[in-house]
C-alpha positions as CSV (number, residue, x, y, z in Angstrom):
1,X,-6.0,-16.8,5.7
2,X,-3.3,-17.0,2.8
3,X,0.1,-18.5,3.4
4,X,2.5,-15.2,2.1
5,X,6.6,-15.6,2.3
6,X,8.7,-13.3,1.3
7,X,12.3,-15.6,-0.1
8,X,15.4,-14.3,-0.3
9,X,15.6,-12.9,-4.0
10,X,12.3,-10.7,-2.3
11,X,9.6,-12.3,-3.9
12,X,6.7,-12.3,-2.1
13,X,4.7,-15.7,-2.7
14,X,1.4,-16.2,-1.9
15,X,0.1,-19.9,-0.7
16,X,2.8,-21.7,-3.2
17,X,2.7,-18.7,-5.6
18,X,4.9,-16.4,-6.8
19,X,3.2,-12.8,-6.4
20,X,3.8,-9.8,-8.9
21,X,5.5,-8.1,-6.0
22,X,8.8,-7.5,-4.2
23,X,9.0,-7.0,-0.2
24,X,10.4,-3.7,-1.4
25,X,7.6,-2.4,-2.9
26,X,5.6,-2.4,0.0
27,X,7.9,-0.8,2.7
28,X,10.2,2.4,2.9
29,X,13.7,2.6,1.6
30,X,15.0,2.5,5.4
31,X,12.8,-0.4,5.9
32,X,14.1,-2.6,3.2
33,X,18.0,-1.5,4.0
34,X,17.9,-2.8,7.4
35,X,15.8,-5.8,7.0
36,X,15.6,-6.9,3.2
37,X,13.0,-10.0,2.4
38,X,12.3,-10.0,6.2
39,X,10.9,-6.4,6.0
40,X,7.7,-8.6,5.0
41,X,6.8,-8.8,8.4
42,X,6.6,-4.5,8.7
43,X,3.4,-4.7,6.2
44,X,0.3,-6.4,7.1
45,X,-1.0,-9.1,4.7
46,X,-4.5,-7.7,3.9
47,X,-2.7,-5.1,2.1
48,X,-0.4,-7.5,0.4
49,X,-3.3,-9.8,-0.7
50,X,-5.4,-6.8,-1.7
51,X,-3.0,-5.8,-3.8
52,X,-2.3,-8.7,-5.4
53,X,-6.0,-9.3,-6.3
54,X,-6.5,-6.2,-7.5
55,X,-3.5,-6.3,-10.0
56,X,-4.7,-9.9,-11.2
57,X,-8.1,-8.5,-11.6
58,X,-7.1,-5.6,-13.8
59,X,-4.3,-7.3,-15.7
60,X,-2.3,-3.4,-15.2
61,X,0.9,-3.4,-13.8
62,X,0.4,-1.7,-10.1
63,X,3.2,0.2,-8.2
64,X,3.1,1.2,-4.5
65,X,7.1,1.7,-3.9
66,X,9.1,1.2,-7.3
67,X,12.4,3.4,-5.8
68,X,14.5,-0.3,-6.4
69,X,13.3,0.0,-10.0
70,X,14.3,3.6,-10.3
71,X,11.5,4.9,-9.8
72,X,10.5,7.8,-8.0
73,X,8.2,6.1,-5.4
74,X,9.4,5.2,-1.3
75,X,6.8,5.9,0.8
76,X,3.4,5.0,-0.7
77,X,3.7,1.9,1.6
78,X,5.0,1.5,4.9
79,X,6.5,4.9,6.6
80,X,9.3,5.7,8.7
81,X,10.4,8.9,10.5
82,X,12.6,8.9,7.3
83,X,9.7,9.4,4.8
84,X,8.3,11.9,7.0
85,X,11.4,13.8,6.9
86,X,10.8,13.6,2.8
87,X,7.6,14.5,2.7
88,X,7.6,17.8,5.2
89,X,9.9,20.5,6.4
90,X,12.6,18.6,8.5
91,X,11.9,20.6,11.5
92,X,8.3,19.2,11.6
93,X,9.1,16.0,10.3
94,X,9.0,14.1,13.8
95,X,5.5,15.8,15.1
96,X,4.2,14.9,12.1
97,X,5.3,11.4,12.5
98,X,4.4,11.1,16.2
99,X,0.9,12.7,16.0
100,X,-0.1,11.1,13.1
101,X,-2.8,8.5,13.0
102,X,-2.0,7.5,9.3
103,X,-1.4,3.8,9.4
104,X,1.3,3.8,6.7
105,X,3.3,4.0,10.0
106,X,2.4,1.2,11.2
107,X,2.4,-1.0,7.7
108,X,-1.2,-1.1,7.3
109,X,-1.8,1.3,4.5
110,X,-0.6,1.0,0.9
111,X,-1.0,3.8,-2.1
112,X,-1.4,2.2,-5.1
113,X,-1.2,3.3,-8.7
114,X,-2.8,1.0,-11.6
115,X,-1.2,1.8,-15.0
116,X,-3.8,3.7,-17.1
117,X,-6.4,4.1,-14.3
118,X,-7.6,7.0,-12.8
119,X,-8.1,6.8,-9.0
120,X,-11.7,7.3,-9.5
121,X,-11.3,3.9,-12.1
122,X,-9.0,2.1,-9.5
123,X,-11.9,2.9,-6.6
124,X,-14.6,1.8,-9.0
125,X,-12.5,-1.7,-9.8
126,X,-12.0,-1.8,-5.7
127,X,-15.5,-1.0,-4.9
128,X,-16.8,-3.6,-7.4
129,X,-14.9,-6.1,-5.7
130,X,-15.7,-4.9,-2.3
131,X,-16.8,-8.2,-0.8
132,X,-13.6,-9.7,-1.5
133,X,-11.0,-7.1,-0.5
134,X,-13.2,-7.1,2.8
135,X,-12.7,-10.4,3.0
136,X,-8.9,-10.1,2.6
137,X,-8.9,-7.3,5.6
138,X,-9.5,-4.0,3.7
139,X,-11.6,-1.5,5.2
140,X,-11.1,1.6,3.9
141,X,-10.4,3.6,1.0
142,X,-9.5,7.3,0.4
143,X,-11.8,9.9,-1.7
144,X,-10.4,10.0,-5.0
145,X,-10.8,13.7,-4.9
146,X,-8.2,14.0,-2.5
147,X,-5.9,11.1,-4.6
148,X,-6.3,12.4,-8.1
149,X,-3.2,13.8,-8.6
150,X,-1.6,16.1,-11.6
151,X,-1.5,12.8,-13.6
152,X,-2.9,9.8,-12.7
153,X,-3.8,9.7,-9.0
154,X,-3.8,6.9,-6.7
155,X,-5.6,4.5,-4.8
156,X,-5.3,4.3,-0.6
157,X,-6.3,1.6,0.9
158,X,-5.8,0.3,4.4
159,X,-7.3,-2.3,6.9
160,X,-8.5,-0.1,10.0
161,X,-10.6,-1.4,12.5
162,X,-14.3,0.2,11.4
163,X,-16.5,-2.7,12.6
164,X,-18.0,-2.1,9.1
165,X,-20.0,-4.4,6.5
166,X,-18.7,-2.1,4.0
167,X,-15.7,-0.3,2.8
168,X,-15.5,3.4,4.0
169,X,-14.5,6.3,2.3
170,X,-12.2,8.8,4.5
171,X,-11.1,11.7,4.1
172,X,-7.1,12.4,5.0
């Protein structure tokens, strides 16, 4: 398994490398605020090295989080009871969060967006690649008709436990 730190500047590095990625693009807003660099340990490193591959792969810049960019993303990776309180009704916010079985709660999900790639492209790109994310921990993948979006779309990804030789598509 890859060696991945996260240094104080929030670079993540990758077994001596420096990554294209910042802890805080892989954790909420809450996250980052209370642990900074360290919040690397609230993400799980198949999603990290998934990522990374994928972006090297497609040369595209790739965003999960980019709210310490200005952007407009904070909980397409790891998710608090705070992003659930942004993403539903307050007053549901905390059901939602404690029945859920989405593992974005628990850091094991990311929602990725590759620049000028449609989430049926980006799940192409992953499934042509499918032995190696699998080998990085990636299991799963969301249907693309449930990710396309307005615009662009997105990717989900996550590292469940299926006990399968394949990547699985699930529906949310």
């Amino acid at each position: 398994m890859a060696h991945i730190i996260a240094k104080k500047d929030s670079r993540i590095w990758i077994d001596g490398k420096k990554s294209n990625f910042y802890v805080h693009e892989f954790v909420c807003p809450e996250d980052y605020a209370r642990w900074g660099y360290r919040a690397i340990r609230c993400i799980s490193a198949s999603v990290i090295l998934a990522t990374q591959f994928l972006r090297t792969e497609s040369g595209l810049s790739t965003t999960i989080n980019n709210y310490e960019f200005g952007g407009p993303y904070k909980d397409s990776g790891r998710r608090s009871m705070q992003s659930y309180i942004r993403m539903h009704n307050a007053s549901v916010a905390a059901e939602k969060y404690i029945k859920t079985y989405s593992l974005h709660k628990d850091g094991k999900a990311g929602d990725l967006k590759i620049t000028d790639m449609t989430s049926f492209q980006m799940v192409d790109m992953l499934l042509h690649h499918e032995d190696q994310v699998m080998k990085f921990g990636i299991t799963r993948y969301e249907n693309p008709e449930y990710t396309k979006g307005r615009n662009r779309g997105w990717m989900h990804i996550d590292d469940a436990l299926t006990g399968l030789k394949e990547l699985q598509m699930v529906d949310p």
